[in-house]
ZAZA-651315 format. One record per residue (C-alpha): residue in one letter; y, x, z negated. Coordinates in steps of 0.2 Angstrom, whole numbers, always signed. Layout:
! ZAZA-651315
<site residu="A" north="Y" east="X" up="Z"/>
...
END
This chain:
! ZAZA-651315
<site residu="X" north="+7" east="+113" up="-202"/>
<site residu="X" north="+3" east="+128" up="-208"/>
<site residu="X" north="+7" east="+148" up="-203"/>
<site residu="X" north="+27" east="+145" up="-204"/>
<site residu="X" north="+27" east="+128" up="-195"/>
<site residu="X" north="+34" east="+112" up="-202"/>
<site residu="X" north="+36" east="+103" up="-187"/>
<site residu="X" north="+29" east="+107" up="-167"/>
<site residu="X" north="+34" east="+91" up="-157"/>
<site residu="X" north="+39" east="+85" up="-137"/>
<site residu="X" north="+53" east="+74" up="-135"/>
<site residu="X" north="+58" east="+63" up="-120"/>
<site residu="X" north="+73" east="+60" up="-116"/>
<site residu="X" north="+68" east="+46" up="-108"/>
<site residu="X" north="+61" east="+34" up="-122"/>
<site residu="X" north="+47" east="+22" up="-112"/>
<site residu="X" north="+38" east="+38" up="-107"/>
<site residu="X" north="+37" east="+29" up="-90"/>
<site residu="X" north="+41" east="+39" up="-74"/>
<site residu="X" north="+38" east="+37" up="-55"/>
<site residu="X" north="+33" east="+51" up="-41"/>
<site residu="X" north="+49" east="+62" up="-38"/>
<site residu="X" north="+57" east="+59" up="-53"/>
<site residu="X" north="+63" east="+72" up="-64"/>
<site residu="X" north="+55" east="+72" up="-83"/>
<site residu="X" north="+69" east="+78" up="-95"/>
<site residu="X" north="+68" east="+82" up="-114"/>
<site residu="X" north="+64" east="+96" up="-129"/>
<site residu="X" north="+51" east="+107" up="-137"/>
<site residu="X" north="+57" east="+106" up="-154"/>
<site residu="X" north="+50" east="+118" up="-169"/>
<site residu="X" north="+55" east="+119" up="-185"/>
<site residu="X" north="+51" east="+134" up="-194"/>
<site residu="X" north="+54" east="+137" up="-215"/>
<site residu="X" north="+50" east="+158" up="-210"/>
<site residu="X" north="+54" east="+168" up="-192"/>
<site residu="X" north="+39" east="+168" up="-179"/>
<site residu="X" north="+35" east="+183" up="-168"/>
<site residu="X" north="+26" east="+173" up="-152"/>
<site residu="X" north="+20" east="+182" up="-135"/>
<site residu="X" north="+27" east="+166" up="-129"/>
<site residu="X" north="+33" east="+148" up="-128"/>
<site residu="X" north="+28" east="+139" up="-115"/>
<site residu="X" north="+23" east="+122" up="-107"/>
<site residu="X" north="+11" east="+113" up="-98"/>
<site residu="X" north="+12" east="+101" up="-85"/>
<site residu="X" north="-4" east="+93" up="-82"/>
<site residu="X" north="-12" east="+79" up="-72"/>
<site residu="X" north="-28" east="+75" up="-67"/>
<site residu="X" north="-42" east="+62" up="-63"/>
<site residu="X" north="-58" east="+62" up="-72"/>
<site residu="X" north="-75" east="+53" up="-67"/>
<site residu="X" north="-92" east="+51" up="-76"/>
<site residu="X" north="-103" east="+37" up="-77"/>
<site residu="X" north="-124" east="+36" up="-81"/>
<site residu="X" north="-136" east="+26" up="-72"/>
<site residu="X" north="-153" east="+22" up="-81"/>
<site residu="X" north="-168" east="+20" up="-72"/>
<site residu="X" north="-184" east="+30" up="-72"/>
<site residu="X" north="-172" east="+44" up="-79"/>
<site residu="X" north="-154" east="+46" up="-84"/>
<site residu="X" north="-143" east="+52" up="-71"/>
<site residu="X" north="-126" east="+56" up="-74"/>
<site residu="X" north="-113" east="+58" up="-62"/>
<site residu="X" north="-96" east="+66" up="-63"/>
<site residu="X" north="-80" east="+71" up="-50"/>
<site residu="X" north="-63" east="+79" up="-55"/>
<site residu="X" north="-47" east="+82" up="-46"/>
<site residu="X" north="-32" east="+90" up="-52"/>
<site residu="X" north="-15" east="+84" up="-46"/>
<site residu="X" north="-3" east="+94" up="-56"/>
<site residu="X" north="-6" east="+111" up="-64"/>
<site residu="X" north="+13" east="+119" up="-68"/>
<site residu="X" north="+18" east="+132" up="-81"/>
<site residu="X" north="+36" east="+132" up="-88"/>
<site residu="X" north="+40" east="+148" up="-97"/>
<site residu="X" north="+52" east="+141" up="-112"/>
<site residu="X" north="+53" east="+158" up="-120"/>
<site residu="X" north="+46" east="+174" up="-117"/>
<site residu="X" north="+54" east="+194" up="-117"/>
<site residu="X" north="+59" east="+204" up="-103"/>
<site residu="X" north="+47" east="+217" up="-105"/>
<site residu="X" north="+33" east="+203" up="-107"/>
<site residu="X" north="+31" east="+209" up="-126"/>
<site residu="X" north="+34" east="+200" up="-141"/>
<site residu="X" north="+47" east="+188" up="-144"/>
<site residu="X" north="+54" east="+179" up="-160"/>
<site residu="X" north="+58" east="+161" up="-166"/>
<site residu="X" north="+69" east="+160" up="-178"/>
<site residu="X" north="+69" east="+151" up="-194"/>
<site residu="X" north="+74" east="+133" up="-195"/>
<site residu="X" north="+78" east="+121" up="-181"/>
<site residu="X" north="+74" east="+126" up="-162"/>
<site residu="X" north="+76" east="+117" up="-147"/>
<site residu="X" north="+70" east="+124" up="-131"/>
<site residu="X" north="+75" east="+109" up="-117"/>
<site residu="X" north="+65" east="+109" up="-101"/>
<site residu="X" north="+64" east="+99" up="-84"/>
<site residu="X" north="+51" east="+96" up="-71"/>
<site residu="X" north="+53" east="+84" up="-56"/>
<site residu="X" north="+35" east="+77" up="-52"/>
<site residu="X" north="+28" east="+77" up="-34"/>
<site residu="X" north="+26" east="+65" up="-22"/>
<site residu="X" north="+8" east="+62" up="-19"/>
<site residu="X" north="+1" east="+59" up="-36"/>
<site residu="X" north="-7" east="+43" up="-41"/>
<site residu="X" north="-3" east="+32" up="-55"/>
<site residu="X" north="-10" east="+32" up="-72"/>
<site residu="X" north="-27" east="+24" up="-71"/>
<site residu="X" north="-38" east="+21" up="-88"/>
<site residu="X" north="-59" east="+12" up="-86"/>
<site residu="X" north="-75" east="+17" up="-95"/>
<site residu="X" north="-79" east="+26" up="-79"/>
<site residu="X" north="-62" east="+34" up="-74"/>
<site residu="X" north="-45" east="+40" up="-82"/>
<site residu="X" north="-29" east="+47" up="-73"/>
<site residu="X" north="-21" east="+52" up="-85"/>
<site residu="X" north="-3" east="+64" up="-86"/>
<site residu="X" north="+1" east="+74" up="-104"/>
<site residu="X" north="+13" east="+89" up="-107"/>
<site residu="X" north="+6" east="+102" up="-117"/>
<site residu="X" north="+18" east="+114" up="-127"/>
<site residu="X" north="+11" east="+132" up="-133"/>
<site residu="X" north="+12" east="+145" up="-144"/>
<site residu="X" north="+6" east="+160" up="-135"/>
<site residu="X" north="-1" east="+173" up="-152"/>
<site residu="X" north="-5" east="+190" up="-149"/>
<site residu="X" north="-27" east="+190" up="-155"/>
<site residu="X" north="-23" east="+173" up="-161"/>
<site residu="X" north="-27" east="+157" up="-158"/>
<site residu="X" north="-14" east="+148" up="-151"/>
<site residu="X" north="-4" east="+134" up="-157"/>
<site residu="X" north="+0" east="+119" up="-147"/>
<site residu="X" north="+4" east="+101" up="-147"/>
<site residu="X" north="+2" east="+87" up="-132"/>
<site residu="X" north="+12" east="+73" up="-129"/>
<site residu="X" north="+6" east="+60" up="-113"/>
<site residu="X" north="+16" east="+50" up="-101"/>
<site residu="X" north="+14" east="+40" up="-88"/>
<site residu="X" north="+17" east="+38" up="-69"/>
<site residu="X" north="+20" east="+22" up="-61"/>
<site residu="X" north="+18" east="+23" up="-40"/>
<site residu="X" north="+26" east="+8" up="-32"/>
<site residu="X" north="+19" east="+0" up="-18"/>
<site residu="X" north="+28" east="-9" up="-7"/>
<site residu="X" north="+24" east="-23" up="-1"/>
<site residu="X" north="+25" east="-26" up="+17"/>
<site residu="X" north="+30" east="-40" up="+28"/>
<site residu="X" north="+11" east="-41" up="+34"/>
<site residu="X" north="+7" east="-48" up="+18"/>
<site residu="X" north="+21" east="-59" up="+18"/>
<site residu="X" north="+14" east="-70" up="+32"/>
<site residu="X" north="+0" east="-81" up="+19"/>
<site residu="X" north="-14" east="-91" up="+26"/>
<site residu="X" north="-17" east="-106" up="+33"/>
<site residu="X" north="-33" east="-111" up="+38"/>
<site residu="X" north="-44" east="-128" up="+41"/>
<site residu="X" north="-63" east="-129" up="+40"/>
<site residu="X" north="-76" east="-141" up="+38"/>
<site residu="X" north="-94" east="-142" up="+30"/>
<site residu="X" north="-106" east="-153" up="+37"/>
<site residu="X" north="-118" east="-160" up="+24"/>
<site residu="X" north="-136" east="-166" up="+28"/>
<site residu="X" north="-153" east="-174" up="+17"/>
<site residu="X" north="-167" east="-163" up="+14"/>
<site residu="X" north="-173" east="-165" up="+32"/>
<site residu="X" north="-158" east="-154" up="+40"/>
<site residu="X" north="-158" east="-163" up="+55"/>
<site residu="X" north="-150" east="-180" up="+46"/>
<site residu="X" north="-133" east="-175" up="+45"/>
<site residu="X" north="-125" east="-187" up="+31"/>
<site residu="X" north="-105" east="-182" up="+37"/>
<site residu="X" north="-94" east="-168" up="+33"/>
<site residu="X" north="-79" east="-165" up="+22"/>
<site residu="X" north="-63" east="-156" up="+31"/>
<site residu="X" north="-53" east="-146" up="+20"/>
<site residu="X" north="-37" east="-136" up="+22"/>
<site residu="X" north="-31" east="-119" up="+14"/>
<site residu="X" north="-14" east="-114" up="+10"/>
<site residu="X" north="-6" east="-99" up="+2"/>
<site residu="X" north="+11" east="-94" up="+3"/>
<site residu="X" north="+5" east="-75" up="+5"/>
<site residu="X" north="-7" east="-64" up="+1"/>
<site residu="X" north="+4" east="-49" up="-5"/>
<site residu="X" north="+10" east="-50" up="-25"/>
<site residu="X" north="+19" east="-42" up="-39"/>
<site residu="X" north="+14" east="-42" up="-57"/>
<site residu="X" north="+22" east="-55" up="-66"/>
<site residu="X" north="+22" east="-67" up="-51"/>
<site residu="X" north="+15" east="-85" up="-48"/>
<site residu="X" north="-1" east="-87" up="-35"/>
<site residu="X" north="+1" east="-106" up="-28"/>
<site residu="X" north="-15" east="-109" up="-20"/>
<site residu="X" north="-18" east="-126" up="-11"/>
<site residu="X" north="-33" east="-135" up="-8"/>
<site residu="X" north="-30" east="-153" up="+7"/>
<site residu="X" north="-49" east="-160" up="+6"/>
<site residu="X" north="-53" east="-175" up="+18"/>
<site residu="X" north="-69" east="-182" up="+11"/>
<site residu="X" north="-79" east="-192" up="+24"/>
<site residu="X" north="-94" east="-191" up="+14"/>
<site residu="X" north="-101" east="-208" up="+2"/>
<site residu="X" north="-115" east="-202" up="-7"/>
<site residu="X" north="-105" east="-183" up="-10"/>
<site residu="X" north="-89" east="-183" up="-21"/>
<site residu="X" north="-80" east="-168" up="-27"/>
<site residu="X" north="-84" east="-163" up="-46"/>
<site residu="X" north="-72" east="-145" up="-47"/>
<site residu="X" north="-62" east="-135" up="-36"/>
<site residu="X" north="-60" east="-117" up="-45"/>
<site residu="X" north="-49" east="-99" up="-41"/>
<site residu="X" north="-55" east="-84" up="-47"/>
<site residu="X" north="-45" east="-68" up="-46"/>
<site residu="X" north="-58" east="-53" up="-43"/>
<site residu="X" north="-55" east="-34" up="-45"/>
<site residu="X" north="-67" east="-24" up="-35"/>
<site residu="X" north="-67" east="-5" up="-43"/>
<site residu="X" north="-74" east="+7" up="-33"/>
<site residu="X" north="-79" east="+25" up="-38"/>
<site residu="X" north="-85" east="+41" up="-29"/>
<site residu="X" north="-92" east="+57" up="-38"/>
<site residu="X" north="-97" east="+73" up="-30"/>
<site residu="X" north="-108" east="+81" up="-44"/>
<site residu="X" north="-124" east="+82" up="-42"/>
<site residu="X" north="-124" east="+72" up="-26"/>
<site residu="X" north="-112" east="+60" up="-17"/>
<site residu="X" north="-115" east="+43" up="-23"/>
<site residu="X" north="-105" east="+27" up="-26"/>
<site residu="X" north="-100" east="+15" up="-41"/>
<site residu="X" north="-95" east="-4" up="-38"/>
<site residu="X" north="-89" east="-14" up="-51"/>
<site residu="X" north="-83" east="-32" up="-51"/>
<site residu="X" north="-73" east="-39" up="-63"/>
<site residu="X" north="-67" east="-57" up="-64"/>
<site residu="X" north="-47" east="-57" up="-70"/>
<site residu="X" north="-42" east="-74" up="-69"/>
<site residu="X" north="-50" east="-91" up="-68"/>
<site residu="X" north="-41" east="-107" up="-64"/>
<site residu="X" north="-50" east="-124" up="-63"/>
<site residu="X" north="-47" east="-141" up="-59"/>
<site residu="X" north="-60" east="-154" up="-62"/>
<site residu="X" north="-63" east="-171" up="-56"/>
<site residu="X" north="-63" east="-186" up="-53"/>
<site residu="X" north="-55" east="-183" up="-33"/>
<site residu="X" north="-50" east="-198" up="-20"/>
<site residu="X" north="-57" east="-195" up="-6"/>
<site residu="X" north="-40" east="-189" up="+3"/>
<site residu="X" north="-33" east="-176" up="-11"/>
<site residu="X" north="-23" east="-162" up="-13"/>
<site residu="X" north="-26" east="-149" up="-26"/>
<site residu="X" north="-13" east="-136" up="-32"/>
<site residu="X" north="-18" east="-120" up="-43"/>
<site residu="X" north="-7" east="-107" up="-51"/>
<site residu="X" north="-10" east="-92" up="-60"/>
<site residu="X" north="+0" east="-79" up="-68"/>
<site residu="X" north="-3" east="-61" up="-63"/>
<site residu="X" north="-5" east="-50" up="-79"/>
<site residu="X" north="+0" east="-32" up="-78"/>
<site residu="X" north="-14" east="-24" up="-68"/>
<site residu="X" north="-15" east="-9" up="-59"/>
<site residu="X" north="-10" east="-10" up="-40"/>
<site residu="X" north="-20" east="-10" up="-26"/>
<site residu="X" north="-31" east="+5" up="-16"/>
<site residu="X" north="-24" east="+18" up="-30"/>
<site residu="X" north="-16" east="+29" up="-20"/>
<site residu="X" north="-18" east="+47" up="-15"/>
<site residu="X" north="-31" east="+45" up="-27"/>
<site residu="X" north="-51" east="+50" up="-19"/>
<site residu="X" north="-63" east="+46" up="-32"/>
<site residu="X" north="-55" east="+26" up="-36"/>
<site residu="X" north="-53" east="+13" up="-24"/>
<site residu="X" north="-45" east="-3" up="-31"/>
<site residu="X" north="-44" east="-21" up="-22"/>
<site residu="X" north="-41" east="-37" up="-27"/>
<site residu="X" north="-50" east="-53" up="-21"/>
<site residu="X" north="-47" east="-73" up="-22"/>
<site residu="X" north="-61" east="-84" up="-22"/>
<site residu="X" north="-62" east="-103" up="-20"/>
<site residu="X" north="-77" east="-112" up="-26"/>
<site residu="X" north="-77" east="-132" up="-21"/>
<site residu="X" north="-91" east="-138" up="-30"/>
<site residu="X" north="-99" east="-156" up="-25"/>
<site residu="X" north="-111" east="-169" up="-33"/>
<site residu="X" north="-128" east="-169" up="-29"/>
<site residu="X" north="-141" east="-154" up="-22"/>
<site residu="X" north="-128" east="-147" up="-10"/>
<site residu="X" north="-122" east="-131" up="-11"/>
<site residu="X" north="-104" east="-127" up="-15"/>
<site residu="X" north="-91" east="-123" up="-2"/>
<site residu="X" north="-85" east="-104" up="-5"/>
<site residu="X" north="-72" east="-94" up="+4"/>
<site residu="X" north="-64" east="-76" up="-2"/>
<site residu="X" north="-48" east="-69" up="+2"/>
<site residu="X" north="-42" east="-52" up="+1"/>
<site residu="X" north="-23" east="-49" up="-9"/>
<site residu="X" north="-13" east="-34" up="-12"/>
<site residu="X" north="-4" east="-31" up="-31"/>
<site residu="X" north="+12" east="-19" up="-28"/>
<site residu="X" north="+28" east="-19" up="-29"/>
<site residu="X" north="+44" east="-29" up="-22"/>
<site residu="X" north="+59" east="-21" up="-32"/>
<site residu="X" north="+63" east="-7" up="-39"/>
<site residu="X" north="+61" east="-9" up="-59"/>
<site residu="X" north="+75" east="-5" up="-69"/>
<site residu="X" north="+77" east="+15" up="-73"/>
<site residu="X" north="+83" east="+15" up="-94"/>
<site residu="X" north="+95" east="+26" up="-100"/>
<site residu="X" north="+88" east="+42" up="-109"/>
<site residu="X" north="+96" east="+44" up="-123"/>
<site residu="X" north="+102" east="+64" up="-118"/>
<site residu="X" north="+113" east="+53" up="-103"/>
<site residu="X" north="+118" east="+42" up="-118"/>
<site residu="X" north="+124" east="+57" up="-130"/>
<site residu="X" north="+133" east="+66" up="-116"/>
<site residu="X" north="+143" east="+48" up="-110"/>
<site residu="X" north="+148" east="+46" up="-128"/>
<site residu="X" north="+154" east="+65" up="-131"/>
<site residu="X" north="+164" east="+65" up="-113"/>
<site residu="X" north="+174" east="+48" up="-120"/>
<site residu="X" north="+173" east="+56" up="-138"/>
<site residu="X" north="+168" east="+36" up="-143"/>
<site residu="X" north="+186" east="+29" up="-136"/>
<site residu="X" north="+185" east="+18" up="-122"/>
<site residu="X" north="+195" east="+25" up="-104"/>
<site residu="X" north="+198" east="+7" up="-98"/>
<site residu="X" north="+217" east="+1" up="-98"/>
<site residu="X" north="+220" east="-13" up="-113"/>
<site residu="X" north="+228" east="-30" up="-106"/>
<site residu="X" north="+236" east="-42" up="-118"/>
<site residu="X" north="+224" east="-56" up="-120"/>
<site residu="X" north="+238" east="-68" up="-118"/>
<site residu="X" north="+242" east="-62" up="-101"/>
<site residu="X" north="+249" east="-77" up="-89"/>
<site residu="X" north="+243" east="-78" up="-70"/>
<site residu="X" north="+256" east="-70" up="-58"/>
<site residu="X" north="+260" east="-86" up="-49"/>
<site residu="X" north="+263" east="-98" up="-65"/>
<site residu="X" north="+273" east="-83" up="-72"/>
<site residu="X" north="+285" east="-81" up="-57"/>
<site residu="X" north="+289" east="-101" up="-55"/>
<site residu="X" north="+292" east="-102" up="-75"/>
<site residu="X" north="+305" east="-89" up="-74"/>
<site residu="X" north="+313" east="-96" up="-58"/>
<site residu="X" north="+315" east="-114" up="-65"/>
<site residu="X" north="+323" east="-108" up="-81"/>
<site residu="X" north="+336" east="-97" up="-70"/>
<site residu="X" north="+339" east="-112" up="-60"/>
<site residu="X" north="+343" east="-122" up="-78"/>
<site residu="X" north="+354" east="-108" up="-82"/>
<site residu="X" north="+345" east="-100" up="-94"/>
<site residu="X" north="+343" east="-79" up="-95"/>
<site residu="X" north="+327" east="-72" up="-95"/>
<site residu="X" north="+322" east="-54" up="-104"/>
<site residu="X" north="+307" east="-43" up="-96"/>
<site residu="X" north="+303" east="-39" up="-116"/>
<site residu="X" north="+295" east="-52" up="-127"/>
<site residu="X" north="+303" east="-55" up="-144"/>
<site residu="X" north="+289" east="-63" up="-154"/>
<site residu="X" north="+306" east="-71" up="-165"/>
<site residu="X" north="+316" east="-81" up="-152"/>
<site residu="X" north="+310" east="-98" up="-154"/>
<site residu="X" north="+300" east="-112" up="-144"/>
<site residu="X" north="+309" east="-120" up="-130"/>
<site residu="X" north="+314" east="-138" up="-134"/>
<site residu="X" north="+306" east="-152" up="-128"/>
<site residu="X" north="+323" east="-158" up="-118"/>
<site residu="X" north="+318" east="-137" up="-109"/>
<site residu="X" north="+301" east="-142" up="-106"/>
<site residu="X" north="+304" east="-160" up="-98"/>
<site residu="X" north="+317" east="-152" up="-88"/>
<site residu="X" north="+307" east="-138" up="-81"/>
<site residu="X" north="+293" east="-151" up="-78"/>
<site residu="X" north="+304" east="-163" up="-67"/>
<site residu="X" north="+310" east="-148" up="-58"/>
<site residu="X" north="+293" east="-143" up="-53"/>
<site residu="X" north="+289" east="-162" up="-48"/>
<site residu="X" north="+305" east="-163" up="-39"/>
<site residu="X" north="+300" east="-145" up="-29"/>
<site residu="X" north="+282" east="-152" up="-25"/>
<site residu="X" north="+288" east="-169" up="-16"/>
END
């Protein structure tokens, strides 16, 4: 890097770059310099925001665009009194910082149509300069709690009549039941979905029964006018194919993969949901028997905080690398087996030292068969 720099960098303290509303974000603007620098001042930005653009073709291009800021913050690292001049000295400089994040942000978000994204920006204020500066990105995660509503699952029994070309010849029906445990998840779980089917139907057998997990993205904008963006994508597919009795129970499992979480909250422009959709597909020129559920994706337990490594460097140098925990002899007795030992040998006539010599000898075995009917004979 050039004009005296060798190195302009961010470090976290906290090494997965990961962070959740309210937390504090710890770590250090580092420069190293080969020759002193007069700055008008060090400082560092603390950005977050949510960008939207997309085009739609159809007579004419239209694009459409939306921007919300959620974080905007200033941390002065360095600066004079007087608001003059300041220097950096030559070599290795570290200028630690902090900022605790608010509470109503969204999550990071990333699409070909939206991005929430959260960096920190470190600069180099020059007098008729342009200034220097370097960006380093992290990201938050919201958790969303699942709640006991979405706990409950579904259980639910339908049936689909089936008739000829003529509608009013009914040819039967087929009953089927629907089982989910619940319809609130985590990423990383298991959906168990299951399918009861009572077939009364001959000339209709079942061929497949599928599950399809749905995102539904929704996106707003308010430049040039309000207008609306839906986007379906489907995640997952699960499919079990036939031949089915006409009594048959069908269980399908998926794996949710890391995805963002539902409604993306305190968020205006993104919506997110998540859908389930069963597809019962049946021999013949029948239709196939569809039903959709609605599922939430947040979060159960609190993840697992990692040590930064500045809370790593400042346990080791408080214990200076020495452990603080009292040492016990690995060859330690239990108190009760410890006690009757000594007893017994008092009992025999023997004398018994607190201190261990490690050079008196083994007792005899005519000591050990004694002690031994001695604690038989206390026993019966």
């Amino acid at each position: 890097m050039s004009s005296g720099i060798n190195s302009f960098r961010i470090r976290l303290d906290k090494l997965t770059g990961n962070y959740h509303p309210e937390e504090k974000i710890t770590g250090e603007v580092i420069i190293d310099l080969y020759k002193d620098k007069i700055v008008k001042a060090l400082k560092l930005l603390v950005k977050g925001e949510c960008d939207i653009a997309w085009t739609e073709v159809n007579n004419q291009d239209n694009s459409f665009a939306a921007k919300e800021k959620y974080i905007q913050s200033f941390i002065v690292l360095r600066r004079s009194e007087n608001h003059d001049r300041v220097k950096i000295n030559e070599g290795h400089n570290v200028f630690p910082f902090d900022f605790t994040l608010p509470y109503n942000i969204p999550s990071t978000f990333k699409h070909d149509c939206a991005e929430i994204k959260y960096n920190l920006i470190a600069i180099m204020e020059r007098p008729w300069k342009f200034n220097h500066q370097v960006e380093k990105s992290f990201r938050v995660e919201r958790l969303l709690p699942i709640t006991e509503t979405y706990l409950l699952g579904i259980d639910e029994t339908d049936l689909e009549n089936f008739s000829c070309w003529i509608p009013c010849f009914n040819k039967g029906h087929m009953r089927y039941r629907i089982r989910l445990p619940a319809t609130g998840f985590a990423c990383g779980e298991r959906i168990s979905f299951m399918i009861n089917i009572d077939n009364k139907l001959s000339s209709v057998n079942i061929t497949s029964i599928s599950l399809l997990l749905i995102q539904k993205l929704k996106f707003t904008n308010r430049e040039p006018f309000n207008n609306i963006k839906i986007q379906t994508n489907i995640i997952q597919r699960v499919t079990k194919r036939g031949p089915f009795q006409k009594i048959s129970a069908s269980l399908l499992e998926m794996d949710l993969q890391k995805l963002p979480l539902s409604h993306c909250q305190f968020c205006n422009y993104i919506d997110v949901k998540y859908l389930l959709h069963a597809i019962i597909t049946v021999s013949g020129c029948h239709r196939a028997i569809q039903k959709t559920y609605e599922i939430i994706i947040g979060t159960k337990d609190l993840p697992d905080t990692p040590v930064s490594t500045r809370e790593i460097s400042e346990i080791l140098n408080s214990n200076n690398y020495c452990s603080t925990a009292p040492l016990e002899s690995p060859f330690t007795l239990p108190t009760e087996v410890t006690t009757v030992g000594i007893q017994l040998a008092r009992e025999i006539g023997f004398t018994y030292s607190a201190e261990f010599n490690s050079e008196d000898p083994p007792p005899s075995y005519e000591t050990v068969m004694a002690i031994d009917n001695l604690r038989k004979a206390s026993k019966s």
